[in-house]
N, C-alpha and C positions, 0 to 999 in steps of 0.2 A: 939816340934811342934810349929811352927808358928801361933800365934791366929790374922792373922794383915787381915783386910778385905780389900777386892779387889773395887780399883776402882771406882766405878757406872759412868756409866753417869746421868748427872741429866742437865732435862730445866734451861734453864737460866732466864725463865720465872716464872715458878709456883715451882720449885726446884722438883721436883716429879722426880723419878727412869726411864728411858727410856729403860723398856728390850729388843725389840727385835727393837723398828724402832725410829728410833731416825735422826732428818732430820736436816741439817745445813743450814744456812742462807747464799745465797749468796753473800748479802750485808752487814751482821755487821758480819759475820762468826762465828756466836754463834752456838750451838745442841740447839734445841729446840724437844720435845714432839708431838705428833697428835695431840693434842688439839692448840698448839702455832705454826704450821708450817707456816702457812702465815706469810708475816708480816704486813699487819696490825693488827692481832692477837696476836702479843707479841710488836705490837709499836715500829716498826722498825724507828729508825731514817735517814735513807736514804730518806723513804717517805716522811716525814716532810721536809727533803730539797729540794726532787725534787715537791714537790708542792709549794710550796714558788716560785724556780727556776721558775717552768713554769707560776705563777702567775705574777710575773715580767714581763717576755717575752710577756703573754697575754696585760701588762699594754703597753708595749712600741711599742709593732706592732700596734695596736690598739689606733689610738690619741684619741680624743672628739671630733665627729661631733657639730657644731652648725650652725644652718642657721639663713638667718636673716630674721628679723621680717616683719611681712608683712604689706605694708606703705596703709593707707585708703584715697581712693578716694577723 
């Protein structure tokens, strides 16, 4: 007989056994757990770069207003 154990899925996050629901990541393609399914709950790094991304885009659409100073009578 075979003593060789099957498998598991396990989080990629908390390493914990995922028996029946076990959800993948669209964006870093990991299994992650009910507790880690979001990703900023397991610290997805897509997020970090599309925030960054759009911080950027926020900087360069966006110049610096300055007006000028107001000259006294």
């Amino acid at each position: 007989m075979n003593n060789l154990k099957k498998d598991r899925i396990k989080c990629n996050f908390c390493n914990k056994k995922c028996n029946l629901l076990n959800f993948k990541c669209k964006s870093c393609h990991n299994v992650f757990c009910q507790l880690h399914r979001y990703t900023h709950s397991h610290k997805c790094i897509d997020i970090k770069k599309a925030k960054s991304n759009n911080k950027i885009e926020l900087i360069k659409s966006n110049p610096k207003v300055t007006s000028d100073k107001v000259q006294k009578i």
